[in-house]
N, CA, C, O and CB atoms as a CASP TS submission, in Angstrom:
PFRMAT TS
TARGET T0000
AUTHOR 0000-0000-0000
METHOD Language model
MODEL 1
PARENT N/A
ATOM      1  N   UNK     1     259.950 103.877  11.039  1.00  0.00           N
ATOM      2  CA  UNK     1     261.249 103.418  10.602  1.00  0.00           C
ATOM      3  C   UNK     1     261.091 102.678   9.278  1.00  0.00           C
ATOM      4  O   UNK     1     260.214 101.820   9.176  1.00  0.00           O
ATOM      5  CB  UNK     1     261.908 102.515  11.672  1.00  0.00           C
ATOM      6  N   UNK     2     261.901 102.971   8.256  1.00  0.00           N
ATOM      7  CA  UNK     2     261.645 102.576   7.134  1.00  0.00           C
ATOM      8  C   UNK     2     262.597 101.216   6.672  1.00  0.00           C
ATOM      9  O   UNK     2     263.659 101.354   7.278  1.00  0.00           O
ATOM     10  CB  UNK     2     261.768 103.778   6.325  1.00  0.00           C
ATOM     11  N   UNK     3     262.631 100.386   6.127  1.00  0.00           N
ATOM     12  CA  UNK     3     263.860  99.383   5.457  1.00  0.00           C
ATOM     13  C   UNK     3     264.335  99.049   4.696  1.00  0.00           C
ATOM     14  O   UNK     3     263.568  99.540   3.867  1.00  0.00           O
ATOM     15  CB  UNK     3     263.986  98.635   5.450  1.00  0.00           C
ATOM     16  N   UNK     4     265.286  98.398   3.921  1.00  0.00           N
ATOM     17  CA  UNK     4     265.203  98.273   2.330  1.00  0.00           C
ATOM     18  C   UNK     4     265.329  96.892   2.274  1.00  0.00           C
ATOM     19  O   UNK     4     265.865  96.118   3.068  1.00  0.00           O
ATOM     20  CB  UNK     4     266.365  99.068   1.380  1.00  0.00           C
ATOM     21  N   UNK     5     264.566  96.627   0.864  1.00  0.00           N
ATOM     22  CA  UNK     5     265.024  94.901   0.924  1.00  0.00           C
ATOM     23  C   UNK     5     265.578  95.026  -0.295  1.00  0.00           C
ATOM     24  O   UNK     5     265.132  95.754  -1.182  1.00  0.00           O
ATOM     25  CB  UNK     5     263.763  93.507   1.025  1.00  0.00           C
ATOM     26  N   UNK     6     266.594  94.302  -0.378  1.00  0.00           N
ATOM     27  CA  UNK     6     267.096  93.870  -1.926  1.00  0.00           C
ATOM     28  C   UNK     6     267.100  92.924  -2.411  1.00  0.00           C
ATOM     29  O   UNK     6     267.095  92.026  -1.568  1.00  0.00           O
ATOM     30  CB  UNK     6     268.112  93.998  -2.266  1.00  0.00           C
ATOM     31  N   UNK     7     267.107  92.493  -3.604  1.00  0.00           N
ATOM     32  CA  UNK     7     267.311  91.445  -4.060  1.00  0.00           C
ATOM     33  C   UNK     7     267.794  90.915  -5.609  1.00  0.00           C
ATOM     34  O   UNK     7     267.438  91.470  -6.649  1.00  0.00           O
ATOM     35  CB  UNK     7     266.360  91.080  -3.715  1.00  0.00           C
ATOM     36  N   UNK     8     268.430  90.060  -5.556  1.00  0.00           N
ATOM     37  CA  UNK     8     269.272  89.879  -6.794  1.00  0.00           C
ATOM     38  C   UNK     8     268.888  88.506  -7.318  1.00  0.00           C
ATOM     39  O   UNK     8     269.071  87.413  -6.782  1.00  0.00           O
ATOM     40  CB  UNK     8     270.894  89.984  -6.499  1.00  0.00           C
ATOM     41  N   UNK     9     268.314  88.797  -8.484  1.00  0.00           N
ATOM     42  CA  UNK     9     267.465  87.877  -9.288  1.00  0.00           C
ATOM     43  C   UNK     9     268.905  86.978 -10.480  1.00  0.00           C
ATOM     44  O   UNK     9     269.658  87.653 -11.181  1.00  0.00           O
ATOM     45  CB  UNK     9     265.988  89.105 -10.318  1.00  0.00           C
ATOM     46  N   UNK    10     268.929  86.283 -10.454  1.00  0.00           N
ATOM     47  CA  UNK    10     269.925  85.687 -11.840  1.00  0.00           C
ATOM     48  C   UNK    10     269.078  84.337 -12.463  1.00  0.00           C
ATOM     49  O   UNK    10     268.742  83.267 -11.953  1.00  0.00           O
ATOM     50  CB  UNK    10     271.823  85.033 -11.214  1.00  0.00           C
ATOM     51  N   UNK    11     268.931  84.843 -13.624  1.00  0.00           N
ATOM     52  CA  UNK    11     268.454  84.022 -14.816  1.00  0.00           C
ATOM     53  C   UNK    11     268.129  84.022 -15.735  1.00  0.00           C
ATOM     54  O   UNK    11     269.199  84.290 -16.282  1.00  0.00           O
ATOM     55  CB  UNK    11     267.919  83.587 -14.840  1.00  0.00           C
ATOM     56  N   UNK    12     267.016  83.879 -17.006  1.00  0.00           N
ATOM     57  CA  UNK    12     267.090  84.214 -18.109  1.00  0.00           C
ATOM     58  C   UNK    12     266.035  84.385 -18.424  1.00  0.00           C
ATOM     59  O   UNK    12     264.990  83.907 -17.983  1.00  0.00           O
ATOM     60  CB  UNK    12     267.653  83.621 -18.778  1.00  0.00           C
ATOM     61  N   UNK    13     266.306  85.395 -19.569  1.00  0.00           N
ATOM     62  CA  UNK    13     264.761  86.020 -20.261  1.00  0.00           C
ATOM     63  C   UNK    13     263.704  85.110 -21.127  1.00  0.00           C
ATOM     64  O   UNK    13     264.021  84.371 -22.059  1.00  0.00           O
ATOM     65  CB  UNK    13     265.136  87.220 -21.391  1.00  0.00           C
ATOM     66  N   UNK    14     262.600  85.288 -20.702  1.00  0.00           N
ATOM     67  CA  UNK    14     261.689  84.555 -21.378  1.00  0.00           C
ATOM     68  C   UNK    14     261.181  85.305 -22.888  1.00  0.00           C
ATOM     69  O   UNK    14     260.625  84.809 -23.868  1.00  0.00           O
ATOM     70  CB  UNK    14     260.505  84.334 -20.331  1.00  0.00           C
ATOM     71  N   UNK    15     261.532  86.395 -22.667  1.00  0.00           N
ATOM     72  CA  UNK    15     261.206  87.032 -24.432  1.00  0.00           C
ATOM     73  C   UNK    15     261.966  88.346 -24.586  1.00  0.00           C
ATOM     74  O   UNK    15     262.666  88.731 -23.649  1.00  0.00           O
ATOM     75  CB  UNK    15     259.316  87.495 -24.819  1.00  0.00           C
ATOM     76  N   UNK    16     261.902  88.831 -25.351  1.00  0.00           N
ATOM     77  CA  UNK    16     262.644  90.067 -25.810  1.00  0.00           C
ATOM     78  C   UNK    16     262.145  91.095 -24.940  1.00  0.00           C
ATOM     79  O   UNK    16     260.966  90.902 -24.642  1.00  0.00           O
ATOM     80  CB  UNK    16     262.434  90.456 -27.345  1.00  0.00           C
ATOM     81  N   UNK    17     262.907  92.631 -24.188  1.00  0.00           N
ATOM     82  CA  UNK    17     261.945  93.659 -23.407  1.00  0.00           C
ATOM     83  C   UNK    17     261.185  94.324 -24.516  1.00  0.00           C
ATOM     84  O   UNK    17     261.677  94.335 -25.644  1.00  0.00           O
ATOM     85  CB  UNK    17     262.777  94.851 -22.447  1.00  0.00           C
ATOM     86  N   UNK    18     260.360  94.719 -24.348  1.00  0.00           N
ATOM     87  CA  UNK    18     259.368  95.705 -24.575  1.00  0.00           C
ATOM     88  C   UNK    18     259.517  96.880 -23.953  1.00  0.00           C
ATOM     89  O   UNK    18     259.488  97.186 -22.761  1.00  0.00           O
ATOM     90  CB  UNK    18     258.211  95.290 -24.276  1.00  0.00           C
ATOM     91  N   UNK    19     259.734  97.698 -25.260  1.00  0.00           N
ATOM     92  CA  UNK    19     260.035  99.119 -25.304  1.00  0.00           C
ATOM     93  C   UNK    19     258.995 100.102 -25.604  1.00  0.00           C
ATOM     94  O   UNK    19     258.396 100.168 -26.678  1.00  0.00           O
ATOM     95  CB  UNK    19     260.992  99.316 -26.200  1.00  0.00           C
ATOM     96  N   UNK    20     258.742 101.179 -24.166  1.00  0.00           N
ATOM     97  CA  UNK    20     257.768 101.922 -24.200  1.00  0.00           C
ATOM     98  C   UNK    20     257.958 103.232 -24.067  1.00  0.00           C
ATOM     99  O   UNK    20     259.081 103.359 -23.579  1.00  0.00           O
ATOM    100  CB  UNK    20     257.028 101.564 -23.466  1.00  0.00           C
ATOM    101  N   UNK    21     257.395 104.440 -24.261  1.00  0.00           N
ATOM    102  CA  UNK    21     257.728 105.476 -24.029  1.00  0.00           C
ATOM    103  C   UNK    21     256.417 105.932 -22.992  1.00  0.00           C
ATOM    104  O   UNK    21     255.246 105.639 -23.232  1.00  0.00           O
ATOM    105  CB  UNK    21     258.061 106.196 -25.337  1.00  0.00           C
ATOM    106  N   UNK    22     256.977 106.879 -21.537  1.00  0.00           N
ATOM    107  CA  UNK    22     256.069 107.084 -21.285  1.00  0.00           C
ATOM    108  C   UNK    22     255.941 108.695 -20.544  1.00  0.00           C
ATOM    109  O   UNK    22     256.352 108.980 -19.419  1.00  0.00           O
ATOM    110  CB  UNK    22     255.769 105.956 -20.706  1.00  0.00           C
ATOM    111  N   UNK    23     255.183 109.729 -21.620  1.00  0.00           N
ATOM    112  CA  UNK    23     255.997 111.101 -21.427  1.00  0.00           C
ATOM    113  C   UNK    23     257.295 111.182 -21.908  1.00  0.00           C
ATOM    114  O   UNK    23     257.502 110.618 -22.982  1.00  0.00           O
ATOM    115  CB  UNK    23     256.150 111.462 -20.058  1.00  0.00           C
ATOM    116  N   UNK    24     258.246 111.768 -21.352  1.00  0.00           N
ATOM    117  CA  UNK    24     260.040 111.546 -21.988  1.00  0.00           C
ATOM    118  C   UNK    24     260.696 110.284 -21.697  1.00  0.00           C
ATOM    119  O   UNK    24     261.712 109.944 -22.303  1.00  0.00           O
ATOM    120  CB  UNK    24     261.210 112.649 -21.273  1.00  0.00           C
ATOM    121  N   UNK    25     260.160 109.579 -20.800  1.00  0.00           N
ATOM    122  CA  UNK    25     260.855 108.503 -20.375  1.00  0.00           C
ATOM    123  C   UNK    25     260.508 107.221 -20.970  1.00  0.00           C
ATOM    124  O   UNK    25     259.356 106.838 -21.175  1.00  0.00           O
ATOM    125  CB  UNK    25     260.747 108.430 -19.075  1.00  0.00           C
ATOM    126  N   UNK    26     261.546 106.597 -21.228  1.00  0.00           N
ATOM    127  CA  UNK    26     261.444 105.076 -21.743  1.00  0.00           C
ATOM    128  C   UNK    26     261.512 103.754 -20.451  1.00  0.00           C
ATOM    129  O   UNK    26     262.144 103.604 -19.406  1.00  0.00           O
ATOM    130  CB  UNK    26     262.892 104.870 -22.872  1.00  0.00           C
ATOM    131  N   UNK    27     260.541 103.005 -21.173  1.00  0.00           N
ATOM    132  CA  UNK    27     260.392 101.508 -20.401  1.00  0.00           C
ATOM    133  C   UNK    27     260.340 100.563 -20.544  1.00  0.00           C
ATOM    134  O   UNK    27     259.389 100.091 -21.167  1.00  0.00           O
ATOM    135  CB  UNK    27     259.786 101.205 -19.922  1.00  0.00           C
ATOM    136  N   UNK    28     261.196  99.892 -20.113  1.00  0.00           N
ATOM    137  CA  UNK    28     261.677  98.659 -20.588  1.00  0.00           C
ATOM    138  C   UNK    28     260.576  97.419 -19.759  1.00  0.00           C
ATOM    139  O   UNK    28     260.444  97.649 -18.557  1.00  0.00           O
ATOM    140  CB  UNK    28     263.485  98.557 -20.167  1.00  0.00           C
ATOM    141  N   UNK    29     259.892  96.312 -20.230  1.00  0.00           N
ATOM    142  CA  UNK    29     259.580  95.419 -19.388  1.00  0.00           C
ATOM    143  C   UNK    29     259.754  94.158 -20.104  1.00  0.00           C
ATOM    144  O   UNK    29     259.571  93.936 -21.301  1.00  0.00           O
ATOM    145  CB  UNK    29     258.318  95.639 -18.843  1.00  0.00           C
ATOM    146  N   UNK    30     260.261  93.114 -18.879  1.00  0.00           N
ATOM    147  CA  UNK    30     260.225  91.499 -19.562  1.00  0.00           C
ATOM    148  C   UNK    30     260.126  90.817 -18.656  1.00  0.00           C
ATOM    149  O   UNK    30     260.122  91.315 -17.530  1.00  0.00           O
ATOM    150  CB  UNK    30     261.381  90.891 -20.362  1.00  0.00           C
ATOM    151  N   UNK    31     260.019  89.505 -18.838  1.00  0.00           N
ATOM    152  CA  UNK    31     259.807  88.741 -17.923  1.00  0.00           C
ATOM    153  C   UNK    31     261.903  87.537 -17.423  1.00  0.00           C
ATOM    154  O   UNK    31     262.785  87.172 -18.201  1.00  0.00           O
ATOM    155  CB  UNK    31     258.134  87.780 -18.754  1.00  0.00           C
ATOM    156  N   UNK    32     261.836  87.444 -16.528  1.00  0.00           N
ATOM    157  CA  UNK    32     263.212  86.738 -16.186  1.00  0.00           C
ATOM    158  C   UNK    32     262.816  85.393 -15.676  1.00  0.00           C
ATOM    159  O   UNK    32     261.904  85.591 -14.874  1.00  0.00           O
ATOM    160  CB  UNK    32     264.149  87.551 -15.027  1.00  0.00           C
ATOM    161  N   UNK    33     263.098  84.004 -15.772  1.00  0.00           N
ATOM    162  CA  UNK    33     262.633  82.633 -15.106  1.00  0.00           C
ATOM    163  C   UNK    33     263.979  82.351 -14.308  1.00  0.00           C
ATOM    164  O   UNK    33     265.063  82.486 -14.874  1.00  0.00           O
ATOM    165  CB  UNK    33     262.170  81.268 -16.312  1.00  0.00           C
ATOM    166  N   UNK    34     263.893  81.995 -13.108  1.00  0.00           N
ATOM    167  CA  UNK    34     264.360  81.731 -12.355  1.00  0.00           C
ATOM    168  C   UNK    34     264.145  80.117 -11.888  1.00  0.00           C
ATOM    169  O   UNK    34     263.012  79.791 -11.535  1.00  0.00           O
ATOM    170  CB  UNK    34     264.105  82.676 -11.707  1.00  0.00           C
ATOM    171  N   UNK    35     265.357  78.985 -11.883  1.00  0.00           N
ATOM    172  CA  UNK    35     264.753  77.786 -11.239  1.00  0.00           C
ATOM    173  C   UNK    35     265.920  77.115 -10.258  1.00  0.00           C
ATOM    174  O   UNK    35     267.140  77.243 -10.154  1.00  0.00           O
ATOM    175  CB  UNK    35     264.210  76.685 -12.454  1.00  0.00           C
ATOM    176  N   UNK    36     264.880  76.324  -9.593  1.00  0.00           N
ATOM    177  CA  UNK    36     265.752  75.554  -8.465  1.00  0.00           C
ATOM    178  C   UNK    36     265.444  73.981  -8.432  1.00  0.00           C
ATOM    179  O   UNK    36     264.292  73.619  -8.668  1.00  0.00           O
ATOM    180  CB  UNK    36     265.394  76.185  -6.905  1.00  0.00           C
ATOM    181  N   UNK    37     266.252  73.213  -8.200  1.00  0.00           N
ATOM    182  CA  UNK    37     265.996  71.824  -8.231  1.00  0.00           C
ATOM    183  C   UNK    37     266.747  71.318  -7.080  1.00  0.00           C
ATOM    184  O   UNK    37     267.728  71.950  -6.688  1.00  0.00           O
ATOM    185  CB  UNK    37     266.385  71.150  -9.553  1.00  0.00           C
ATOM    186  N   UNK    38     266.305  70.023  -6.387  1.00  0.00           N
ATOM    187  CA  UNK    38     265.785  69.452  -5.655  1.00  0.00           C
ATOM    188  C   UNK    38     265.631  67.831  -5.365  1.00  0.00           C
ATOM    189  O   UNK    38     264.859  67.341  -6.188  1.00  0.00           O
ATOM    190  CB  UNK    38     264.978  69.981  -5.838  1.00  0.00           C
ATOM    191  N   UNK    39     266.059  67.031  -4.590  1.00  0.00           N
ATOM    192  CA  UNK    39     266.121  65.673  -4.684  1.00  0.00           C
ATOM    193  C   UNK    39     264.478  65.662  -3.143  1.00  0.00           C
ATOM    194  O   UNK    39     264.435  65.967  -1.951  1.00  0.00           O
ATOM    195  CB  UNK    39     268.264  64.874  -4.270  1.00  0.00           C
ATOM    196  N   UNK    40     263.614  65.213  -4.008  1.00  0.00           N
ATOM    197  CA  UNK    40     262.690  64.373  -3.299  1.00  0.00           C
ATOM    198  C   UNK    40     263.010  63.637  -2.095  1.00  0.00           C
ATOM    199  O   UNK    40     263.612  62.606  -2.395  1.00  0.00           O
ATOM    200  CB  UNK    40     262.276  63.514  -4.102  1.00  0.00           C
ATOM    201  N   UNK    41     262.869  63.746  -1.056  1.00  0.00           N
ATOM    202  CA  UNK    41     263.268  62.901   0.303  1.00  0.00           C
ATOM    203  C   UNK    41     262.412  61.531   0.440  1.00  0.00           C
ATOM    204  O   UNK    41     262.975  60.470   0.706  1.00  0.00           O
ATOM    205  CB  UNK    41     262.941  63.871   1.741  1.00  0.00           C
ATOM    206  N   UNK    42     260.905  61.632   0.225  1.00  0.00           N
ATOM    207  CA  UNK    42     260.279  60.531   0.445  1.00  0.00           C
ATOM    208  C   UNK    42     260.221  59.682  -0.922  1.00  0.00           C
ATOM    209  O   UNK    42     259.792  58.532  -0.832  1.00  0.00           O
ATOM    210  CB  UNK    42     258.968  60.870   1.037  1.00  0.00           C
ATOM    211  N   UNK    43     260.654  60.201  -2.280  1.00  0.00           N
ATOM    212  CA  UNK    43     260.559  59.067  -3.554  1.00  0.00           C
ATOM    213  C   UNK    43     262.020  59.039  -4.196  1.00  0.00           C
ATOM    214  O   UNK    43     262.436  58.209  -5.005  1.00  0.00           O
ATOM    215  CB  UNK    43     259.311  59.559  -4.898  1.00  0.00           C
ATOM    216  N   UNK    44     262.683  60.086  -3.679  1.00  0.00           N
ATOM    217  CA  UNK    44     264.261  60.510  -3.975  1.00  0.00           C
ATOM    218  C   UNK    44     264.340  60.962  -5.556  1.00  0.00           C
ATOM    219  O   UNK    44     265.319  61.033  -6.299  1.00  0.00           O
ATOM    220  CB  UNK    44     265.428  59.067  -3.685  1.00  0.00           C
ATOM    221  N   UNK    45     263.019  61.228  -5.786  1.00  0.00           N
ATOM    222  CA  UNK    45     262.813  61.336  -7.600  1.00  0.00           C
ATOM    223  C   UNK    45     263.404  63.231  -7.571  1.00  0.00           C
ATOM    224  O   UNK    45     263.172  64.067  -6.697  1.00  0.00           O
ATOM    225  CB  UNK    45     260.372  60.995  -8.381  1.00  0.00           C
ATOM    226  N   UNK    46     264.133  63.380  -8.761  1.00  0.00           N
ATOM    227  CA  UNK    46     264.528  65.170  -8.829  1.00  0.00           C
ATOM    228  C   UNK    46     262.954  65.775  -9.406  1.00  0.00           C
ATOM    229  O   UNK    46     261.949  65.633 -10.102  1.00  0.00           O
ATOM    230  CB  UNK    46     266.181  65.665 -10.338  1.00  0.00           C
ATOM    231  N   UNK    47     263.778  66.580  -8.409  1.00  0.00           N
ATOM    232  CA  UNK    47     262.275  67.655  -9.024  1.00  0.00           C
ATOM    233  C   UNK    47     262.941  69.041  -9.193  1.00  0.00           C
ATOM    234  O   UNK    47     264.037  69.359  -8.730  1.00  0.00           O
ATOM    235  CB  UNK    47     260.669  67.903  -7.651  1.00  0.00           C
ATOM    236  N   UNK    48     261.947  69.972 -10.072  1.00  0.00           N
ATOM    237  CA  UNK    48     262.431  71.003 -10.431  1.00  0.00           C
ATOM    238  C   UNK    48     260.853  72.686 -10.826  1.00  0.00           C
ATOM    239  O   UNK    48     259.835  72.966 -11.460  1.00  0.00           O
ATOM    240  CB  UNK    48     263.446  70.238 -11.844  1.00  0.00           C
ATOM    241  N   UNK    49     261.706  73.111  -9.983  1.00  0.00           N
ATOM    242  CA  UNK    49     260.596  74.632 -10.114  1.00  0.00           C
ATOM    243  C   UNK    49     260.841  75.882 -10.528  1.00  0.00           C
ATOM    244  O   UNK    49     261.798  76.495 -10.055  1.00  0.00           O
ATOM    245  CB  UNK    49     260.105  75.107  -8.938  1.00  0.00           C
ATOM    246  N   UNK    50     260.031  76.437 -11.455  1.00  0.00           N
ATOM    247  CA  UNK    50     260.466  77.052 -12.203  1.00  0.00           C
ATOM    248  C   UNK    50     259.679  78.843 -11.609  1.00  0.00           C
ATOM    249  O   UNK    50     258.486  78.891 -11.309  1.00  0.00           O
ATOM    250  CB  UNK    50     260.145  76.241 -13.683  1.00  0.00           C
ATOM    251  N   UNK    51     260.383  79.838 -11.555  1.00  0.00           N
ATOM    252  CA  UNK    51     259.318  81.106 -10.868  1.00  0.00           C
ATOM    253  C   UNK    51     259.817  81.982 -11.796  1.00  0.00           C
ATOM    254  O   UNK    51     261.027  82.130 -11.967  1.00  0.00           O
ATOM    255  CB  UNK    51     259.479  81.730  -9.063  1.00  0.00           C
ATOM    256  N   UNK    52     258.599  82.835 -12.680  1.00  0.00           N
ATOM    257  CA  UNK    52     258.837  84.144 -13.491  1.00  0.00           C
ATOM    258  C   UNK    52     258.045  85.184 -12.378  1.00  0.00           C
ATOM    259  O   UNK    52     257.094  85.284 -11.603  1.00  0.00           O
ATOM    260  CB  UNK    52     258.059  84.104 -15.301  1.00  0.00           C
ATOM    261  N   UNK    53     259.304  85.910 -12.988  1.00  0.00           N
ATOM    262  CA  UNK    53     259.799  87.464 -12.441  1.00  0.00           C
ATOM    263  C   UNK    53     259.184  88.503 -13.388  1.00  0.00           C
ATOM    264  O   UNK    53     259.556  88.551 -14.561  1.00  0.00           O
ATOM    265  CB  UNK    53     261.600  87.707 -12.474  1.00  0.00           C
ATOM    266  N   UNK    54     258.423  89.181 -12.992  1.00  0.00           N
ATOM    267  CA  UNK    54     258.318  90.509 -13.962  1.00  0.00           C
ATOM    268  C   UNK    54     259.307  91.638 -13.601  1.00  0.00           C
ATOM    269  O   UNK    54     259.520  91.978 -12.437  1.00  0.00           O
ATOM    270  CB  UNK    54     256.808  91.189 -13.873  1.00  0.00           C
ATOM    271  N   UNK    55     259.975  92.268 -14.820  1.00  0.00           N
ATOM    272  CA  UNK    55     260.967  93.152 -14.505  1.00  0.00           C
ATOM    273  C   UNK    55     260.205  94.865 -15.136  1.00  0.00           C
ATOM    274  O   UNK    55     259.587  94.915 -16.199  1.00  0.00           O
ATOM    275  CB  UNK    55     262.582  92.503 -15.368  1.00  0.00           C
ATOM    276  N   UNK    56     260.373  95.813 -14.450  1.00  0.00           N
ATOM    277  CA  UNK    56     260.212  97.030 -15.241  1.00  0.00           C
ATOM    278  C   UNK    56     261.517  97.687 -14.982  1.00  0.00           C
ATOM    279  O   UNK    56     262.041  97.523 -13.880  1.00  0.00           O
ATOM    280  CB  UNK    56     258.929  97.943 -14.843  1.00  0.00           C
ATOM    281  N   UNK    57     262.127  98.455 -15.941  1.00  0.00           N
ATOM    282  CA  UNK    57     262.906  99.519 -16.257  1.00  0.00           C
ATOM    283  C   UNK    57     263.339 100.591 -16.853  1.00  0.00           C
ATOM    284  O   UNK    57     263.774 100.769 -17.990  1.00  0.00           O
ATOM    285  CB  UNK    57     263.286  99.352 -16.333  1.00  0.00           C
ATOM    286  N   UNK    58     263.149 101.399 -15.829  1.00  0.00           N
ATOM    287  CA  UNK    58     262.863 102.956 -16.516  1.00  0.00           C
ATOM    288  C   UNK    58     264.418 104.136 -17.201  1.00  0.00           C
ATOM    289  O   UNK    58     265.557 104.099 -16.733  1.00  0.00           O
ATOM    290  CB  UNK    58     262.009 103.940 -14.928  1.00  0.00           C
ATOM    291  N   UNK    59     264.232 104.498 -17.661  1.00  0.00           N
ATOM    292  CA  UNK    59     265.322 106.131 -18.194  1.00  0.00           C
ATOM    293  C   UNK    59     266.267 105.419 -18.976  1.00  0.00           C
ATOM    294  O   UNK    59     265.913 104.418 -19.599  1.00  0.00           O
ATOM    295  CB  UNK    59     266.395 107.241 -16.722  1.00  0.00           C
ATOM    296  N   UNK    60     267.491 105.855 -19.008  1.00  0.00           N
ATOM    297  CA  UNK    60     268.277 105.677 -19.789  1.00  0.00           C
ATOM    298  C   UNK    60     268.837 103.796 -19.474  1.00  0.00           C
ATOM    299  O   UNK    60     269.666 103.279 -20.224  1.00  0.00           O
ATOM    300  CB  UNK    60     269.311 106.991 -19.599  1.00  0.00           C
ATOM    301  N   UNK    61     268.453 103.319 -18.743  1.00  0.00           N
ATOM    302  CA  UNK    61     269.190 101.850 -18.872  1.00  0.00           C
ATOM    303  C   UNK    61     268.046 101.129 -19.479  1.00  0.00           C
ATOM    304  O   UNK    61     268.379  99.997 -19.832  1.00  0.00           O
ATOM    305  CB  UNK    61     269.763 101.059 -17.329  1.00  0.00           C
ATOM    306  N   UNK    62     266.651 101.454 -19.742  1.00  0.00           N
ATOM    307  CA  UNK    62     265.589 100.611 -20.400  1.00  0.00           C
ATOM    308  C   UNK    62     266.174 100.926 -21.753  1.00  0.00           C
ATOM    309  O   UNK    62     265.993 100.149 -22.690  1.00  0.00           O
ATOM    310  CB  UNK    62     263.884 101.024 -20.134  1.00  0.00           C
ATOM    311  N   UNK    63     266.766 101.875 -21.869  1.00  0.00           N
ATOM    312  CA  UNK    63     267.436 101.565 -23.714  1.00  0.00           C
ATOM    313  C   UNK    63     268.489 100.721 -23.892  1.00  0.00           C
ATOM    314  O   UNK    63     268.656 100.059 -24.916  1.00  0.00           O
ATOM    315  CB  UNK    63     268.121 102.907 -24.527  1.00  0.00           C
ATOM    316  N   UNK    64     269.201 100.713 -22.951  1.00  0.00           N
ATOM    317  CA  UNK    64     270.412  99.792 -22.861  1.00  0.00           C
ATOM    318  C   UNK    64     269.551  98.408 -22.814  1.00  0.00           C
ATOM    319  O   UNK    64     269.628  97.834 -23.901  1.00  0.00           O
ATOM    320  CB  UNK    64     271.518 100.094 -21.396  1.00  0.00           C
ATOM    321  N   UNK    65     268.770  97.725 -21.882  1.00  0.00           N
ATOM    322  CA  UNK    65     267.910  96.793 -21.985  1.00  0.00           C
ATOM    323  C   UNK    65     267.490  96.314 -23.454  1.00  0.00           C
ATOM    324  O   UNK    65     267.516  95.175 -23.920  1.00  0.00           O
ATOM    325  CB  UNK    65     266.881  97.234 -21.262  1.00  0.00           C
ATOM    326  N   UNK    66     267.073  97.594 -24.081  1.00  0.00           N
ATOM    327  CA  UNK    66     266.186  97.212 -25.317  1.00  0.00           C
ATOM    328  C   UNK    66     267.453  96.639 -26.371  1.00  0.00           C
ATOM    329  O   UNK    66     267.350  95.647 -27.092  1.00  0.00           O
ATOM    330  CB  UNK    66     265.176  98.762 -26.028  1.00  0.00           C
ATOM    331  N   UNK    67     268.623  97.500 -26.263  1.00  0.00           N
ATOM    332  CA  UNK    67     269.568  97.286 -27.277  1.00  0.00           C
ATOM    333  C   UNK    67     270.091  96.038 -27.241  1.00  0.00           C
ATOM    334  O   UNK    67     270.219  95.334 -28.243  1.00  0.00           O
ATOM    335  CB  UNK    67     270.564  98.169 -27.251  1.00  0.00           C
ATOM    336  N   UNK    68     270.473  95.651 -25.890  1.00  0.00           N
ATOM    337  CA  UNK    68     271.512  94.479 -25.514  1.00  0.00           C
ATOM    338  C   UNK    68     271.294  93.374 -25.314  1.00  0.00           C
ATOM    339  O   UNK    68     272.155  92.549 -25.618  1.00  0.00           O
ATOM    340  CB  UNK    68     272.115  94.580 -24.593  1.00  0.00           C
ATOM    341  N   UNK    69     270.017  92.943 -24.705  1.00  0.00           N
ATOM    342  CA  UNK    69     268.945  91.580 -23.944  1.00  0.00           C
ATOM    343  C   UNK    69     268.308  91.042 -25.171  1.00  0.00           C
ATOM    344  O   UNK    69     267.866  91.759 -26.069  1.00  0.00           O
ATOM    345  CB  UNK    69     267.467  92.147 -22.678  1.00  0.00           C
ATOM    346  N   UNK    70     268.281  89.734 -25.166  1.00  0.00           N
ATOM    347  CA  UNK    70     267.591  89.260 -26.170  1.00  0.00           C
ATOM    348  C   UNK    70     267.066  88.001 -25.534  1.00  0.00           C
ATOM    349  O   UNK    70     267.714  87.586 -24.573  1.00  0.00           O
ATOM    350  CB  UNK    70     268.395  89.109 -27.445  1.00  0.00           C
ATOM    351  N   UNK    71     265.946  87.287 -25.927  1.00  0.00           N
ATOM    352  CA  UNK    71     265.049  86.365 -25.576  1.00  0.00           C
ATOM    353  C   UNK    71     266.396  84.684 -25.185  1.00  0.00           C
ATOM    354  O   UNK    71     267.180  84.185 -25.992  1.00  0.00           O
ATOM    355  CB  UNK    71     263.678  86.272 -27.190  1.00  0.00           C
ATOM    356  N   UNK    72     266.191  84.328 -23.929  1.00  0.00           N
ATOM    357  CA  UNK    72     267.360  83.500 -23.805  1.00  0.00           C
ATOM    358  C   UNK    72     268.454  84.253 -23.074  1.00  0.00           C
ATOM    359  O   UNK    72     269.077  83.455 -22.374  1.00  0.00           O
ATOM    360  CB  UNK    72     267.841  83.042 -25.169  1.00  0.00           C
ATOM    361  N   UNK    73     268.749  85.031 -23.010  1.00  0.00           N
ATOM    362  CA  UNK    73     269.926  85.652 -22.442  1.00  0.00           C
ATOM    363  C   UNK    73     269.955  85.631 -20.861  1.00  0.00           C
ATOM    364  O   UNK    73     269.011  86.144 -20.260  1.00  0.00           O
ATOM    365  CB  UNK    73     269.999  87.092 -22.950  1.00  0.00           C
ATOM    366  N   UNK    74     271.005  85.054 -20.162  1.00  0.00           N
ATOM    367  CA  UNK    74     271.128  84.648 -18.724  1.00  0.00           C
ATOM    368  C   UNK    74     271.437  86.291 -18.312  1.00  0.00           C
ATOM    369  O   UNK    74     272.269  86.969 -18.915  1.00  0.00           O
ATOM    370  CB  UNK    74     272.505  83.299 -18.322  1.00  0.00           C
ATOM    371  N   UNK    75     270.659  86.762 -17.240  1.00  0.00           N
ATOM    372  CA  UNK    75     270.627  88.563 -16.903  1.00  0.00           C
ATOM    373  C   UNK    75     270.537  88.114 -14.972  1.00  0.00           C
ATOM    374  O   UNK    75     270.489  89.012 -14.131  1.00  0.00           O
ATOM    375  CB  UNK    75     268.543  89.811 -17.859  1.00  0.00           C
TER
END
């Protein structure tokens, strides 16, 4: 039995994608940072964590990627 997991990432690019060709197909890759913050229970001090995402994207939307996304951009 097989399953799917999904998941929906929201946040912003750490640099411009990188545009590759590989055979006919184009590929897009970048990285996305994702963060969450947090009130400390035992010092009540905020805290904050930060997690990069590697993204790949292939065919016709890694050009759309390349054209539209720019370093900073909330995706």
């Amino acid at each position: 039995m097989s399953s799917v997991n999904r998941v929906i990432i929201l946040g912003r690019l750490g640099k411009d994608p990188e545009l590759k060709t590989v055979g006919q197909n184009q590929v897009a890759n970048f990285s996305v940072a994702t963060s969450e913050t947090w009130k400390d229970k035992s010092s009540g001090e905020k805290k904050e964590k930060t997690t990069w995402h590697n993204i790949v994207i292939w065919g016709a939307l890694a050009n759309v990627a390349g054209q539209y996304l720019h370093k900073g951009d909330q995706v």
